[in-house]
C-alpha positions in Angstrom: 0.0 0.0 0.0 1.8 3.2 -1.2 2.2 6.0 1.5 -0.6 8.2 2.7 -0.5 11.6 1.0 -2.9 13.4 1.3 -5.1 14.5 4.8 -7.9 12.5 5.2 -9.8 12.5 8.7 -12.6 10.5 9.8 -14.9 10.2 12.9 -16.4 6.6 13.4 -19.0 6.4 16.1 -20.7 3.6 17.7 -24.7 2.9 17.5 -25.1 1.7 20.9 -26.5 5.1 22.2 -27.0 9.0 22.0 -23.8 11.1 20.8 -23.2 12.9 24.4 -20.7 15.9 24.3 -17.8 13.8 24.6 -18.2 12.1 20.9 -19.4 15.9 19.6 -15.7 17.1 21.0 -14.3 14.5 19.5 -16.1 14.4 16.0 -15.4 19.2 16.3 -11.9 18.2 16.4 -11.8 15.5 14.1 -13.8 17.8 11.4 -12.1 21.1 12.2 -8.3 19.3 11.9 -9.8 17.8 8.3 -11.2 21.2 7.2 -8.3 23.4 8.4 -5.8 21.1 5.9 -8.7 21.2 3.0 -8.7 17.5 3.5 -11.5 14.7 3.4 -13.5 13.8 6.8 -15.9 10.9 6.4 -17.9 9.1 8.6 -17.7 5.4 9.3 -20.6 3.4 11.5 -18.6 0.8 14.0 -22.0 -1.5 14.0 -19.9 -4.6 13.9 -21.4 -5.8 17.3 -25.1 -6.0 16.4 -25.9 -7.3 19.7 -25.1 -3.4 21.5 -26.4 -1.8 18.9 -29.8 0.2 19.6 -32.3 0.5 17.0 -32.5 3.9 15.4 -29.4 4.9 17.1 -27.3 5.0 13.9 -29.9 7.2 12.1 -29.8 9.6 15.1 -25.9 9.5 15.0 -26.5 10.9 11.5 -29.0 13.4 12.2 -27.4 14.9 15.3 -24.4 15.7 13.4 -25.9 17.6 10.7 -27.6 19.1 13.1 -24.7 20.3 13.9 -23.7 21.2 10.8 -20.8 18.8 10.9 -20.9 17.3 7.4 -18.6 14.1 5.7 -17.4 13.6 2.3 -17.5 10.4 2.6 -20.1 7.7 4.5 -23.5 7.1 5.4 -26.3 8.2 2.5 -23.0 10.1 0.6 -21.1 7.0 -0.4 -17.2 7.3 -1.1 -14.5 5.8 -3.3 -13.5 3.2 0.3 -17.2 2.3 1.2 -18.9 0.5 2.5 -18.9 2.9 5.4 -20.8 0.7 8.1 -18.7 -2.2 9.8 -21.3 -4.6 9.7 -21.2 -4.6 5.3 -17.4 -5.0 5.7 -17.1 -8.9 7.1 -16.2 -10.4 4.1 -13.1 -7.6 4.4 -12.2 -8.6 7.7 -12.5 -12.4 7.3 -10.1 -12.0 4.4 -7.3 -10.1 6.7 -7.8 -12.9 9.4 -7.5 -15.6 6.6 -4.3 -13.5 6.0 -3.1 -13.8 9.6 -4.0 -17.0 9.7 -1.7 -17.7 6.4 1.2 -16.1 8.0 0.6 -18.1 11.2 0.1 -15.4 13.6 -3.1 -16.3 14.9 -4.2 -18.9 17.3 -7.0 -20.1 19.1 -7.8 -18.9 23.0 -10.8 -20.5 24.8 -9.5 -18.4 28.4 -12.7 -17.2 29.6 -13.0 -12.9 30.0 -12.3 -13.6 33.7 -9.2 -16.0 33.0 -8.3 -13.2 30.3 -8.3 -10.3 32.7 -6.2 -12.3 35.7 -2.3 -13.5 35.5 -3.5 -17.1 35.1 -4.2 -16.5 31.8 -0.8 -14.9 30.8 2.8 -16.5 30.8 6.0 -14.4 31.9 5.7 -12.5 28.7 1.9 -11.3 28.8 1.0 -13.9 25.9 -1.9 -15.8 26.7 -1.3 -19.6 27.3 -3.1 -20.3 24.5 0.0 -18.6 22.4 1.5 -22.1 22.2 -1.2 -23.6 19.7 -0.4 -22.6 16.4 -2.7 -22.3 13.2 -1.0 -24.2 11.1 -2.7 -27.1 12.5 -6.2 -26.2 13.4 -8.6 -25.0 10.7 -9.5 -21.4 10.8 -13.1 -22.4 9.8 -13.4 -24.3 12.9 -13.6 -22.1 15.0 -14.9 -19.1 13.5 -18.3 -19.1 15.8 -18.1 -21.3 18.1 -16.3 -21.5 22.0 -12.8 -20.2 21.0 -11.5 -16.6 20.3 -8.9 -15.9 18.1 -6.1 -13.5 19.0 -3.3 -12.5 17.0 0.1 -13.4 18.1 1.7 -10.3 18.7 5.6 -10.1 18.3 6.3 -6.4 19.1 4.4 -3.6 20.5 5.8 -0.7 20.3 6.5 0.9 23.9 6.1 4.3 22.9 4.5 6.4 19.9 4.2 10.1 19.0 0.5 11.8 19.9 -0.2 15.3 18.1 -1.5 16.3 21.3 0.0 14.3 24.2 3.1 14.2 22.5 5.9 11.1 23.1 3.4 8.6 24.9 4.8 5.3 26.9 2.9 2.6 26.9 2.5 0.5 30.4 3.7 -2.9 31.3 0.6 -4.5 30.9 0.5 -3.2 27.0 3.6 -4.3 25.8 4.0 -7.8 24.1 -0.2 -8.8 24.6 -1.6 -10.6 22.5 -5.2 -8.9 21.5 -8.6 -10.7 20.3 -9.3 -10.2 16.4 -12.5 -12.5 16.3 -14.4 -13.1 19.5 -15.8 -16.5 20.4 -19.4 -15.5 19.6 -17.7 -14.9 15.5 -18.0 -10.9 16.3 -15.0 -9.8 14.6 -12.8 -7.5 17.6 -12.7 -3.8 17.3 -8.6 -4.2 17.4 -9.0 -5.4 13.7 -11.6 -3.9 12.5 -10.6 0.1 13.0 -7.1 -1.0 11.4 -8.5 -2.5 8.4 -11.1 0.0 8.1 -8.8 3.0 8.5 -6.3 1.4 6.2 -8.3 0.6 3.3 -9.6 3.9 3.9 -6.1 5.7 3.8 -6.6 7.1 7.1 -4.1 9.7 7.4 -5.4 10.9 10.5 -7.1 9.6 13.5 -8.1 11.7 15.8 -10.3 10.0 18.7 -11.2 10.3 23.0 -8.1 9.9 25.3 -9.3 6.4 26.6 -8.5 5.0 23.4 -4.6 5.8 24.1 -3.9 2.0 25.6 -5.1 0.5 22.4 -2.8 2.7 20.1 0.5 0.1 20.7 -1.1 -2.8 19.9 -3.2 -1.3 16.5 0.1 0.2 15.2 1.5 -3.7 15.6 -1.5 -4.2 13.7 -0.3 -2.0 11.1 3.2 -3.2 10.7 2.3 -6.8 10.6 -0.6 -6.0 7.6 2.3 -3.9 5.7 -0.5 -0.8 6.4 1.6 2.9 6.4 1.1 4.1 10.2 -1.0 6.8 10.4 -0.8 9.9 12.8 -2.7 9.9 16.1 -4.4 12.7 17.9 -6.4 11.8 21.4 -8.3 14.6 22.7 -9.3 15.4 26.4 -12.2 13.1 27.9 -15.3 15.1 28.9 -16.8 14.1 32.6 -20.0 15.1 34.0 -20.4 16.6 37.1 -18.9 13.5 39.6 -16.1 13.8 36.8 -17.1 10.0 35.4 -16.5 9.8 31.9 -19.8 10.6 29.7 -21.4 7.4 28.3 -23.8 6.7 25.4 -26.4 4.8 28.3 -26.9 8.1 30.0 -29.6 9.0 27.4 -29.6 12.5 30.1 -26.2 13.6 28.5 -27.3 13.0 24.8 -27.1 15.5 22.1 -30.4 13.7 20.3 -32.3 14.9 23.4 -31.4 18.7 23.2 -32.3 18.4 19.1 -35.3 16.9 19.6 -36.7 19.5 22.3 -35.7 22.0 19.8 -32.4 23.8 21.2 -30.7 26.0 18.7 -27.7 24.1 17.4 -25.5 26.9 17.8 -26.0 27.1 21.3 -24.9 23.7 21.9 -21.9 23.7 19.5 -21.0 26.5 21.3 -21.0 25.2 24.6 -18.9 22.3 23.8 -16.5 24.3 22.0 -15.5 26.5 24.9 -15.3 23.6 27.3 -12.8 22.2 24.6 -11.1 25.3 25.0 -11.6 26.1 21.3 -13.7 29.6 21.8 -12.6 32.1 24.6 -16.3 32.4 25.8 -19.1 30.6 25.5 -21.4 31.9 22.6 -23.7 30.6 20.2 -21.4 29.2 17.1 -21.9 27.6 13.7 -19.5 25.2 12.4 -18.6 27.3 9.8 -18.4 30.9 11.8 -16.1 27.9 14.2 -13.8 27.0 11.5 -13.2 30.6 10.2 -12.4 32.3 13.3 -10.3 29.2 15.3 -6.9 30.2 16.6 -5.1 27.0 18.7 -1.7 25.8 18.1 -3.6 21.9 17.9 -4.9 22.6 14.8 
């Protein structure tokens, strides 16, 4: 895959809930860092686990956002030269990198359960999983693909530090560094670990710019990258919004959800603006378009 050239941006929510103001931050800063280079932003729908998804939440996903006036080149309703742009239309995709995986040996077979997975009974001295020891080359990949075992890819290096636009030179912990990560759960879901590095590679990604809890994940995706031959793209993590305990806003609380201010009638601008100044992007807190945003933005992160 030749390198990436040009900018292209992308936000790529979740339908398991409302957008809250955390995802609007991140989908500003994603759109405003795409807009200020005259680049692409698309949108791509993570609806691989149709299980957590909520009906109608997709659709709303859509329709807060241009609410918002936060429009994509590329994705749902616009289409785009990498479509499809939801996850769960891009199987046959992901199948074909595991069968890749598979080919090149570096996946095996884990039946840990999540509790073994998450305690130190489940890892040797290295952080592999004891499962590590099996290799593909003698179990059939379509043996397993639904059924009691996982599949994790067998991870030879993770890199113990990479650059952040924002955070700057980020060290990964302990716990991070030579794991082996799930690419298709037991129940034949294929793992998000997989999925967003496919995607965003066949997408030429050239920028992904997503919430700070994502920031233990980055090691292990960019091992994803190597090992697929993919170019590395650049990484951004923005500042997580809290509510007022200072928890971490989630898509359950339905309380916190944009789709509930749209639909009572608030004026867009208003909102926008409020979650612009919290993200320290306006010096007050005014009503603000998009547009009037993009125009009049002066921060060294963009």
């Amino acid at each position: 895959m030749p390198l990436l050239a040009t900018y292209r941006g992308r936000f790529a929510p979740s339908p398991t809930g409302a957008l809250h103001a955390g995802n609007i931050q991140t989908a500003l800063f994603a759109w405003l860092h795409a807009r200020l280079r005259h680049g692409v932003f698309a949108l791509r729908i993570e609806d691989t686990d149709l299980p957590r998804s909520r009906p109608g939440s997709a659709q709303n996903i859509i329709d807060d956002l241009r609410w918002l006036g936060l429009e994509w080149d590329e994705g749902p309703s616009i289409g785009g030269a990498y479509g499809p742009y939801w996850q769960s239309q891009r199987e046959d995709i992901y199948r074909a990198y595991l069968q890749r995986l598979y080919a090149m040996d570096m996946l095996y077979p884990c039946d840990c359960t999540r509790a073994m997975r998450l305690s130190d009974s489940a890892a040797n001295t290295f952080g592999q999983c004891k499962c590590a020891a099996r290799s593909s080359r003698h179990i059939k990949l379509t043996n397993y693909m639904a059924g009691t075992y996982a599949w994790k890819v067998r991870v030879a290096h993770i890199p113990a530090q990479f650059e952040d636009l924002r955070l700057g030179s980020v060290q990964t912990s302990s716990a991070q560094f030579g794991k082996d990560f799930i690419a298709l759960r037991s129940d034949g879901i294929f793992a998000y670990q997989l999925a967003v590095v496919v995607d965003d590679a066949l997408m030429r990604i050239s920028h992904i710019i997503r919430g700070e809890d994502l920031v233990e994940a980055t090691p292990s995706q960019i091992a994803l990258y190597q090992l697929l031959n993919f170019p590395v793209p650049q990484f951004l993590h923005t500042p997580l919004v809290c509510d007022s305990q200072n928890r971490k806003l989630a898509k359950r609380n339905s309380a916190e959800g944009v789709q509930r201010l749209r639909l009572a009638g608030a004026d867009p601008r208003v909102v926008l603006g409020q979650i612009a100044y919290r993200a320290s992007l306006l010096a007050e807190n005014i009503p603000v378009t998009a547009s009037e945003l993009l125009n009049s933005i002066q921060i060294t992160i963009f």
